[in-house]
Z-matrix of the N, CA and C atoms (Angstrom, degrees):
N
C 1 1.450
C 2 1.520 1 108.18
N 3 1.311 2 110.42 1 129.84
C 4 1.589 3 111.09 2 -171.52
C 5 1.592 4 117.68 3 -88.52
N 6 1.616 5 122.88 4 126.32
C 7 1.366 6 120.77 5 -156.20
C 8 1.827 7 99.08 6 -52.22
N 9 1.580 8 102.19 7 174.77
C 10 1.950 9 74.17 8 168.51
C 11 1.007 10 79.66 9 -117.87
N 12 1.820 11 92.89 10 -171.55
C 13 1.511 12 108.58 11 -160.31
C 14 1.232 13 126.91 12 -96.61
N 15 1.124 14 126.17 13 -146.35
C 16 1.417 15 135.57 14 171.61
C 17 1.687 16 115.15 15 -77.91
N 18 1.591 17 107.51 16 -39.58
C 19 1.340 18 110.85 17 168.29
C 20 1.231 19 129.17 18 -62.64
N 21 1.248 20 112.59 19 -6.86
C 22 1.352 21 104.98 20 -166.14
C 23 1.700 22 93.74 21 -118.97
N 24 1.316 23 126.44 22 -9.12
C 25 1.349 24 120.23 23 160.80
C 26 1.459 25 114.86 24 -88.46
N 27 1.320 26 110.24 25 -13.77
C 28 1.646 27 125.79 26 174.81
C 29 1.849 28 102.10 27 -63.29
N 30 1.574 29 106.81 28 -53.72
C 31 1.441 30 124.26 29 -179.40
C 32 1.365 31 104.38 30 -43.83
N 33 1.528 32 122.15 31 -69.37
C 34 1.617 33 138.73 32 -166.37
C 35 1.402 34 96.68 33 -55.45
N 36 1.654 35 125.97 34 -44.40
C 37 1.568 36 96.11 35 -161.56
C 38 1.864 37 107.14 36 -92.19
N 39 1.220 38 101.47 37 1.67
C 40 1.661 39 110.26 38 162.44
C 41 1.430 40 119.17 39 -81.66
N 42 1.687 41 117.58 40 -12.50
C 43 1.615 42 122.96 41 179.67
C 44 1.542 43 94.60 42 -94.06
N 45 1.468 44 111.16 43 -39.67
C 46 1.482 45 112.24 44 -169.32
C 47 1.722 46 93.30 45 -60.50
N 48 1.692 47 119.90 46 -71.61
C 49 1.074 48 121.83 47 -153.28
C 50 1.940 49 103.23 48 -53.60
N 51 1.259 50 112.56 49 -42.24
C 52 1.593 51 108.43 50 166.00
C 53 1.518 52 132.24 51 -46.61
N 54 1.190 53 95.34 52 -28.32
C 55 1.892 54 115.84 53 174.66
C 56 1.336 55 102.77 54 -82.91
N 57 1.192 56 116.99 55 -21.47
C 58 1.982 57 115.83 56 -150.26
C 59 1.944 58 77.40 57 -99.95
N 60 1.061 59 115.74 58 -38.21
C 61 1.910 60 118.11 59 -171.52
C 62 1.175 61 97.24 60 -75.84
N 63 1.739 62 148.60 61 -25.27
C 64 0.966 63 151.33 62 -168.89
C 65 1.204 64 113.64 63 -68.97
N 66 1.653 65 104.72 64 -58.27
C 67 0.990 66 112.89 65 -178.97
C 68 1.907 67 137.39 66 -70.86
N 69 2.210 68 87.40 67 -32.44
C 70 1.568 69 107.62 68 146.67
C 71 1.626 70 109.72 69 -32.48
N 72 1.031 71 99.34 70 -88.20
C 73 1.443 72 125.88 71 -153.71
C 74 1.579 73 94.64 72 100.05
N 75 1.791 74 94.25 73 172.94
C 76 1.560 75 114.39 74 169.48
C 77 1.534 76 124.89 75 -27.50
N 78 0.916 77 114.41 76 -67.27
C 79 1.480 78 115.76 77 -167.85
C 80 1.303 79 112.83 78 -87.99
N 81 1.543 80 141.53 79 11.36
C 82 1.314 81 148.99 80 153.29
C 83 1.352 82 109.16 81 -99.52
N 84 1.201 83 130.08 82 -13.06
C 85 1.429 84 139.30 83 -174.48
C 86 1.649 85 106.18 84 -94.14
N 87 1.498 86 112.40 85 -49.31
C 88 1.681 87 126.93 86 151.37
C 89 1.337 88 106.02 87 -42.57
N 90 1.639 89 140.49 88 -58.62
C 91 1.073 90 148.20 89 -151.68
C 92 2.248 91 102.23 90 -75.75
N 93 1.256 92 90.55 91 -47.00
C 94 1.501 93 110.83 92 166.07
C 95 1.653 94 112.23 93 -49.86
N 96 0.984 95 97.72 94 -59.76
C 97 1.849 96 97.73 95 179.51
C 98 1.357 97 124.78 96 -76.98
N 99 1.207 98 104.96 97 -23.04
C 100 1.515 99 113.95 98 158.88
C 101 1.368 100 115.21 99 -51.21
N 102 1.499 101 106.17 100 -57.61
C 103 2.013 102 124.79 101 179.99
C 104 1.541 103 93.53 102 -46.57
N 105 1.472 104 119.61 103 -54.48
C 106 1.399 105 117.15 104 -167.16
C 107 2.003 106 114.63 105 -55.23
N 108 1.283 107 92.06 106 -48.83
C 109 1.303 108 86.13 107 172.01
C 110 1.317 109 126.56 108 -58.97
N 111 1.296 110 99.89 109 -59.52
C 112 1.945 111 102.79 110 176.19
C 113 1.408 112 108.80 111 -51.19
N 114 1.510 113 131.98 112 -48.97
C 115 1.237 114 114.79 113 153.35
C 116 1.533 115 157.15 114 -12.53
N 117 1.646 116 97.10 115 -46.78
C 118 0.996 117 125.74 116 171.45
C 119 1.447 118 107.09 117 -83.90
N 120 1.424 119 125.42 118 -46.23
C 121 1.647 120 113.41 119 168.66
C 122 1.394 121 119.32 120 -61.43
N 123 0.828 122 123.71 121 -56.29
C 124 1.324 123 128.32 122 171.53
C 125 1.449 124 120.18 123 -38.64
N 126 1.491 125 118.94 124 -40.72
C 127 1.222 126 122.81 125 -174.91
C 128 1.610 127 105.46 126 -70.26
N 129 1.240 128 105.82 127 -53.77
C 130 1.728 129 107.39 128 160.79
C 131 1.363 130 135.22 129 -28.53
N 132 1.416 131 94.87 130 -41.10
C 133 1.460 132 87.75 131 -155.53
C 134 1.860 133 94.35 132 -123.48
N 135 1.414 134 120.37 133 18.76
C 136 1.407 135 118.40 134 158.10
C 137 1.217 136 111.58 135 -143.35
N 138 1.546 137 123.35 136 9.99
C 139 1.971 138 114.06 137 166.19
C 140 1.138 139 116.34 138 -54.75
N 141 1.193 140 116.79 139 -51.75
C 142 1.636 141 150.39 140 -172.47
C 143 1.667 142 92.09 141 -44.67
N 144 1.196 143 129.23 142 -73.03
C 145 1.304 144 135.03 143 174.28
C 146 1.602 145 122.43 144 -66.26
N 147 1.248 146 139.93 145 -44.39
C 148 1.239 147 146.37 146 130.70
C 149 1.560 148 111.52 147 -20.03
N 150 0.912 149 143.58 148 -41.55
C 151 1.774 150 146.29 149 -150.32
C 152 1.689 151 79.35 150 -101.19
N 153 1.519 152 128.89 151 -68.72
C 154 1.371 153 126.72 152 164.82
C 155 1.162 154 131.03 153 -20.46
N 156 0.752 155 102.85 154 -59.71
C 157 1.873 156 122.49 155 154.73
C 158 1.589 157 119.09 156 -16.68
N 159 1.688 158 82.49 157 -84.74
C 160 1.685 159 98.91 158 -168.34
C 161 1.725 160 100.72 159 -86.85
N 162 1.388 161 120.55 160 9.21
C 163 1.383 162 105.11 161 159.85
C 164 1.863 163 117.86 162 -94.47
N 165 1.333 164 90.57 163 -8.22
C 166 1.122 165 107.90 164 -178.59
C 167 1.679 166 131.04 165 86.18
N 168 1.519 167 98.78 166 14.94
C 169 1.403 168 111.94 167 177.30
C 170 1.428 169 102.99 168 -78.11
N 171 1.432 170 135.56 169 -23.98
C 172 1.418 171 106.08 170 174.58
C 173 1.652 172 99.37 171 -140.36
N 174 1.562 173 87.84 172 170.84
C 175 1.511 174 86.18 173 -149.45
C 176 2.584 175 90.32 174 -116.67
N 177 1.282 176 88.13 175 155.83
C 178 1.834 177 90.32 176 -175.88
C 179 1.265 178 92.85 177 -88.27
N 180 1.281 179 110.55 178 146.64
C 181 2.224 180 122.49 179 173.67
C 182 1.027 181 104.19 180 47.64
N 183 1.697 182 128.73 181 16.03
C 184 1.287 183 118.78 182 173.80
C 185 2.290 184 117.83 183 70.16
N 186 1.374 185 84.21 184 5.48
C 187 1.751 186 87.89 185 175.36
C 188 1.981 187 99.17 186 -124.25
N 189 1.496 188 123.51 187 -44.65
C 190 1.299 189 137.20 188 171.25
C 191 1.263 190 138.73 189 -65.50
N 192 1.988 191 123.31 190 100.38
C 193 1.188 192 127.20 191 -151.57
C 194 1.025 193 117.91 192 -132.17
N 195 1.391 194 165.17 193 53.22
C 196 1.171 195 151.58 194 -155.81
C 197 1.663 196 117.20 195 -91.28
N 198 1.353 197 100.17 196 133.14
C 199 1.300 198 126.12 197 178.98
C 200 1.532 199 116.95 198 -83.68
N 201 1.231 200 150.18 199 92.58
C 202 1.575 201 147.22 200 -150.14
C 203 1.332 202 96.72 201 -169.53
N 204 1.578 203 115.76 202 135.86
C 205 1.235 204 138.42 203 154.80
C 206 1.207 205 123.06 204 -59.33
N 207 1.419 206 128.80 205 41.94
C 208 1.096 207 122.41 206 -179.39
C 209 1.581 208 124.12 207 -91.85
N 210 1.404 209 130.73 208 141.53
C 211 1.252 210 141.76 209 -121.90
C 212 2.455 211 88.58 210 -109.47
N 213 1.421 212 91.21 211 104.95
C 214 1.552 213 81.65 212 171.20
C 215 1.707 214 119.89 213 -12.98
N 216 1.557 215 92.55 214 -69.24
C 217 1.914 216 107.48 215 173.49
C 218 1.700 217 126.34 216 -40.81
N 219 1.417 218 100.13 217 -41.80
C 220 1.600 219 122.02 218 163.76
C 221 1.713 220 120.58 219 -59.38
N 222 1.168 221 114.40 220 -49.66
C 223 1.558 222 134.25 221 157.28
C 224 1.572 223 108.33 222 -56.32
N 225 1.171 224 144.33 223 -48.94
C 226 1.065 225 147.45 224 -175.38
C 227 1.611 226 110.00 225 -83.98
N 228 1.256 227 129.43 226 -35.57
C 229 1.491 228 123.52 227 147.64
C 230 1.107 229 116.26 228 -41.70
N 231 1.495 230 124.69 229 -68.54
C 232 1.539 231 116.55 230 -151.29
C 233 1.207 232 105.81 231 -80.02
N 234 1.289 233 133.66 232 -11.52
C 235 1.441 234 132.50 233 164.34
C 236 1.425 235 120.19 234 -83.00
N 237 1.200 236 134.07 235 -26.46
C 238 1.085 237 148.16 236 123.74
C 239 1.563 238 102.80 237 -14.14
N 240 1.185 239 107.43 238 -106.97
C 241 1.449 240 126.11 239 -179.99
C 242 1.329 241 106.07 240 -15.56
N 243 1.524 242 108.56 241 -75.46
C 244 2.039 243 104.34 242 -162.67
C 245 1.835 244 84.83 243 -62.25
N 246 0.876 245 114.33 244 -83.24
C 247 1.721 246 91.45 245 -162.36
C 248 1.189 247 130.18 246 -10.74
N 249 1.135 248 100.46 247 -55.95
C 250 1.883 249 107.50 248 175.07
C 251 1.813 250 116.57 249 -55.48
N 252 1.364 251 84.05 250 -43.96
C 253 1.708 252 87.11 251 176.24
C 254 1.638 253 116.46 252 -52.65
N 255 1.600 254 94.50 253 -51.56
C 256 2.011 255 113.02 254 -161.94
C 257 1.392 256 71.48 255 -69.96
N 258 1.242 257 151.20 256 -90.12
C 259 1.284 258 138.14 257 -85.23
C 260 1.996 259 87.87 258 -100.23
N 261 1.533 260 121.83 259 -45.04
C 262 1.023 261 101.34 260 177.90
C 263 1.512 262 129.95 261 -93.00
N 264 1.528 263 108.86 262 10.08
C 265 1.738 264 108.26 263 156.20
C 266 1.443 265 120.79 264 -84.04
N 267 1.450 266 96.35 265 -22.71
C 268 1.821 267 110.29 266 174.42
C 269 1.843 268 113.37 267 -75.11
N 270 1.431 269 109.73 268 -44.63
C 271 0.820 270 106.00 269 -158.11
C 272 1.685 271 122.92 270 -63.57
N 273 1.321 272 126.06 271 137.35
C 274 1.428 273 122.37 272 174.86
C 275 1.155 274 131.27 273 -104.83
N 276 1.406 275 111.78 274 65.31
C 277 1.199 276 120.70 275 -132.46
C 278 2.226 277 89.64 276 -111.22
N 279 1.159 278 121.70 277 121.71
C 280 1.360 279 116.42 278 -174.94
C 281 1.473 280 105.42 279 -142.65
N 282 1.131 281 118.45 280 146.64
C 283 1.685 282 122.81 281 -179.65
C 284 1.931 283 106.39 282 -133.72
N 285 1.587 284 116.10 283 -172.49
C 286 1.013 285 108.93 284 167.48
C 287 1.442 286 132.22 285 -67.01
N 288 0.899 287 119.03 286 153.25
C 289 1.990 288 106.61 287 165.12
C 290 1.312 289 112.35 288 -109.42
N 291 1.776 290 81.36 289 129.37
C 292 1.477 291 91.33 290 -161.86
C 293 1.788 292 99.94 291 -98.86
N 294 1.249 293 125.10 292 155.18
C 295 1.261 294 151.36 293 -165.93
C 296 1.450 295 103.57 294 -62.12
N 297 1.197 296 121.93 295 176.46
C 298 1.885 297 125.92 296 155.74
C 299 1.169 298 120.79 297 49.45
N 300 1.605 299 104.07 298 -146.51
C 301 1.896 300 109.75 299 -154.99
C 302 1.840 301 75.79 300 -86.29
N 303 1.397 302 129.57 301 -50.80
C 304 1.598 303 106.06 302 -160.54
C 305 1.656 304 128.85 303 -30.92
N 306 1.596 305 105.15 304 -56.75
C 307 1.309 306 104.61 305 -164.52
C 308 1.870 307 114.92 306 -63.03
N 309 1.633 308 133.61 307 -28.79
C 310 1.055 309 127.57 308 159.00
C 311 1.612 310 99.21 309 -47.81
N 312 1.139 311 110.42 310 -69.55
C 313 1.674 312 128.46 311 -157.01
C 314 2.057 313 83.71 312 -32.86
N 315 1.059 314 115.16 313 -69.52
C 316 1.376 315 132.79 314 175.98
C 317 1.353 316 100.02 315 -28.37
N 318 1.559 317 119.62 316 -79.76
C 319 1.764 318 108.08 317 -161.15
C 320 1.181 319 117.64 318 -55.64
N 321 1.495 320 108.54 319 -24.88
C 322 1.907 321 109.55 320 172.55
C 323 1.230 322 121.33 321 -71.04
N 324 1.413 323 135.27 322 -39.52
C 325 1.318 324 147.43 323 168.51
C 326 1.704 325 95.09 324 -56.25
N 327 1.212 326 126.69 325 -62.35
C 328 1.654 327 118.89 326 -177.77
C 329 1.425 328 107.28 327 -58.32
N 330 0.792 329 111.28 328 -47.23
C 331 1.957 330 120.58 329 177.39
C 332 1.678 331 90.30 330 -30.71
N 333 1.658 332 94.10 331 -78.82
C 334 1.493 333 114.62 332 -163.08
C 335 1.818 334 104.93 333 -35.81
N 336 1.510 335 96.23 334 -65.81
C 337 1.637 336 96.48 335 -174.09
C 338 1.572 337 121.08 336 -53.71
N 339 1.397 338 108.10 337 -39.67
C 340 1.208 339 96.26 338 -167.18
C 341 1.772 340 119.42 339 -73.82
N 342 1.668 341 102.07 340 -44.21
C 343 1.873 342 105.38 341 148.22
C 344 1.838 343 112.36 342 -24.48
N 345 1.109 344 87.69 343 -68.56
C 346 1.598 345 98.04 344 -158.21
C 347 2.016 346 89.25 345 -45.95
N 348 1.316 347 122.83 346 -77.72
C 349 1.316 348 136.18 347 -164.34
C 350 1.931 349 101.60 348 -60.31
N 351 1.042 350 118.21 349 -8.74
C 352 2.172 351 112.67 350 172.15
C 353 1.864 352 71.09 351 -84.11
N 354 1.468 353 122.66 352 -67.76
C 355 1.785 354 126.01 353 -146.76
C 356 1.454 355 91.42 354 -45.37
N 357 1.237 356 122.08 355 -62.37
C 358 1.353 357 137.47 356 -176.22
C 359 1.248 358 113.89 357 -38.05
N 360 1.333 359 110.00 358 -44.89
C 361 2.086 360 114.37 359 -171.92
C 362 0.731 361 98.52 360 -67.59
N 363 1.793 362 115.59 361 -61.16
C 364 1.873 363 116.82 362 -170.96
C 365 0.760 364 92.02 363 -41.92
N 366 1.087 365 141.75 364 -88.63
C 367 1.850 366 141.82 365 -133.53
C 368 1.728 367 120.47 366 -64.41
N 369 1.771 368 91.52 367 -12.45
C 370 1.725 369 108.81 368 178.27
C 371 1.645 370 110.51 369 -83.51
N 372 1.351 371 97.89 370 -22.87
C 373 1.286 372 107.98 371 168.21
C 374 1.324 373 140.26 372 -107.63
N 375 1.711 374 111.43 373 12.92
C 376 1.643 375 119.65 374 147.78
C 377 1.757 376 111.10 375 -65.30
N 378 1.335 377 87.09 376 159.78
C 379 1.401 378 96.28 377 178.12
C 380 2.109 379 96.02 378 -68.09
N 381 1.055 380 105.79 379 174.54
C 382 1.496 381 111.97 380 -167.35
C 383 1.517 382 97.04 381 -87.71
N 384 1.377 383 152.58 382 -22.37
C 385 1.080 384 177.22 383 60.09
C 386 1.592 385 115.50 384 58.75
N 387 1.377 386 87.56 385 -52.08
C 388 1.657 387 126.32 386 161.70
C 389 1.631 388 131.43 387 -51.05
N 390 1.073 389 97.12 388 -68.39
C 391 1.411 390 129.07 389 158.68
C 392 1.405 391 123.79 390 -29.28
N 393 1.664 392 96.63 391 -61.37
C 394 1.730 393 101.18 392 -167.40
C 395 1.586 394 115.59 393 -59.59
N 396 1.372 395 111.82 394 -29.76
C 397 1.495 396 109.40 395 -159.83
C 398 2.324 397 95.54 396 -80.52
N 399 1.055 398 110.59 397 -2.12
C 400 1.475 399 98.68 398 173.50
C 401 1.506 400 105.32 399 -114.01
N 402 1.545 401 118.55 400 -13.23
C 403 1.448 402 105.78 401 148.92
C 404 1.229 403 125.58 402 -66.78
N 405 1.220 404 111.29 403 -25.15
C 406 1.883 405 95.43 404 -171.64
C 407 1.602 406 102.27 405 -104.77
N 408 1.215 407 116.54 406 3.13
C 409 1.694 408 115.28 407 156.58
C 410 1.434 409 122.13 408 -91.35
N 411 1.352 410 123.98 409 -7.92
C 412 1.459 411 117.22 410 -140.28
C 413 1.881 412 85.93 411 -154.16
N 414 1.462 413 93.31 412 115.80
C 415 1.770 414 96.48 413 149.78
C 416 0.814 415 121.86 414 -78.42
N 417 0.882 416 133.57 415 -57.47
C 418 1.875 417 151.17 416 165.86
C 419 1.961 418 109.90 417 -28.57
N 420 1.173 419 112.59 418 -54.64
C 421 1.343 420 119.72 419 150.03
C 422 1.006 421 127.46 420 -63.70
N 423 1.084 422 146.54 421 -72.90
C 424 1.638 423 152.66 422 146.18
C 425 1.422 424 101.46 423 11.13
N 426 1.929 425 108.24 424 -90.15
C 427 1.447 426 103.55 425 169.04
C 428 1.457 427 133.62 426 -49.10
N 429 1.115 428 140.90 427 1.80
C 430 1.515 429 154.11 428 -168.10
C 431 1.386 430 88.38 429 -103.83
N 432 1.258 431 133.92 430 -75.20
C 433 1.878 432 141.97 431 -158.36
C 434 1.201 433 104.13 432 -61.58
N 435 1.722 434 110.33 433 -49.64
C 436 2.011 435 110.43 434 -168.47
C 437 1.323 436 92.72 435 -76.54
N 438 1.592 437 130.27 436 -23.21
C 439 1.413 438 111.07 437 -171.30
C 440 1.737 439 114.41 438 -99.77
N 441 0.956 440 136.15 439 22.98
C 442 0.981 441 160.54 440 166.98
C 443 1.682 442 115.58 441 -3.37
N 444 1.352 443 84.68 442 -72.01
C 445 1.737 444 91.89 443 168.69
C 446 1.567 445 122.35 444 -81.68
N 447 1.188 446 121.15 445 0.45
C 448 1.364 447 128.85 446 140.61
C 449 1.552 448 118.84 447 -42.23
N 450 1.444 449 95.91 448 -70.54
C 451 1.497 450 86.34 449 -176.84
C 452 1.651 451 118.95 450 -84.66
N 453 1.007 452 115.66 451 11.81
C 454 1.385 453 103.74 452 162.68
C 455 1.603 454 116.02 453 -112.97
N 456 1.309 455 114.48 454 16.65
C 457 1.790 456 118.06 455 161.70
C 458 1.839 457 93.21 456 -126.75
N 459 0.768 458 114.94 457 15.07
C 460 2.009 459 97.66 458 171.84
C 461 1.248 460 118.71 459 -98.08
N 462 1.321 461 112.97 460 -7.45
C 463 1.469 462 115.83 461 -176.53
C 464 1.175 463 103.64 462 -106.49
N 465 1.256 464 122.02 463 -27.47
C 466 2.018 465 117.10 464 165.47
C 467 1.281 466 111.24 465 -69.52
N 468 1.105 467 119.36 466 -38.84
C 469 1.414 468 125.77 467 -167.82
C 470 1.845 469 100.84 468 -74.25
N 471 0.993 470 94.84 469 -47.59
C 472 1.944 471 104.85 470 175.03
C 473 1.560 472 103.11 471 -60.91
N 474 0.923 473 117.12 472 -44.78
C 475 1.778 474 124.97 473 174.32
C 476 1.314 475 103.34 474 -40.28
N 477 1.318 476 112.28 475 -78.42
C 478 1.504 477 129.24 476 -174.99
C 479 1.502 478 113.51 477 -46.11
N 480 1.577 479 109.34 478 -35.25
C 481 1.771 480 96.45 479 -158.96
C 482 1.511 481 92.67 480 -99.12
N 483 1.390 482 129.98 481 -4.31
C 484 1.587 483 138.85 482 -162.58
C 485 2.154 484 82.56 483 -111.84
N 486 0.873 485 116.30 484 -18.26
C 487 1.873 486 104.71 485 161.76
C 488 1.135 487 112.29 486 -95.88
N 489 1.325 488 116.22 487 -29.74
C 490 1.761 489 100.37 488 171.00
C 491 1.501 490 123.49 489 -89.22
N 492 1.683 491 123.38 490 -25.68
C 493 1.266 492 109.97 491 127.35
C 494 1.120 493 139.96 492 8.86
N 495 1.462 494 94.82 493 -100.93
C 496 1.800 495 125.75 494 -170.28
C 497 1.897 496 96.37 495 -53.14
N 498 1.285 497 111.56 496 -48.62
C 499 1.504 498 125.74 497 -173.88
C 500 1.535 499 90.66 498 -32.91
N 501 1.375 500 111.19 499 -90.96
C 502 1.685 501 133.04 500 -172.39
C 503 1.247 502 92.85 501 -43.83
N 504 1.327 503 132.36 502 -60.20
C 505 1.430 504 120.44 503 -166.56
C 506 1.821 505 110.38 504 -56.11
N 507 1.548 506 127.43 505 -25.26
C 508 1.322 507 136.25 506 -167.98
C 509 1.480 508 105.28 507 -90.34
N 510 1.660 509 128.15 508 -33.88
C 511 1.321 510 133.24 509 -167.58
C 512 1.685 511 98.81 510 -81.10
């Protein structure tokens, strides 16, 4: 029996993340992609110092040092991660509710993007080395990594055209 692949665990966490928006709804699913972004800033602009840290090149209050093998990529998850967590259990993030087939049509498309753009980060944050062996196994991956900047402008851009939408649809 042949193991399966990557695509087909690629599939599940796009059914999960569609189930996980379902159950959100709209404005926790908004609140979610928000986390993703700040995530993503954050990861930028404190791995670099964090990785220092746990290699033990710098020390907290000048008394606090830890020495740990921890993996750049590993550092860039868990900061990743709690952001996403804090930012979308914190966040209070609420809009109109909009009527009809759109607003489902809506939580699935956010589902979709925001899966697609966490799949996308991880994978922005293997070493490049890393990477190749689930591109050349995986379509489903493949398209996620080369498309990269897809998913991090489709969900603004979906924002915008799903408020002017909803706008006309509300007047």
């Amino acid at each position: 029996m042949p193991a399966p692949s990557w695509d087909l665990a690629i599939s599940v966490i796009f059914l999960v993340g569609i189930a996980f928006g379902w159950i959100l709804q709209k404005d926790k699913i908004i609140g979610t992609l928000l986390g993703v972004y700040v995530g993503l800033i954050m990861t930028q602009a404190f791995s670099g110092n964090i990785q220092k840290f746990f290699q033990g090149d710098t020390t907290l209050f000048n008394q606090i040092w830890i020495r740990a093998d921890a993996s750049p990529f590993t550092v860039n998850v868990i900061i990743f991660a709690l952001c996403i967590m804090i930012v979308s259990t914190r966040a209070n993030v609420s809009s109109s509710k909009s009527k009809g087939l759109l607003s489902p049509l809506e939580i699935v498309v956010y589902s979709v993007l925001t899966t697609g753009l966490i799949l996308g980060s991880l994978a922005y944050f293997m070493p490049a080395d890393a990477r190749t062996p689930f591109i050349m196994t995986s379509r489903m991956a493949k398209f996620i990594i080369e498309n990269y900047t897809f998913w991090l402008a489709a969900p603004v851009v979906f924002m915008v055209v799903s408020g002017f939408i909803n706008k006309d649809k509300n007047d």
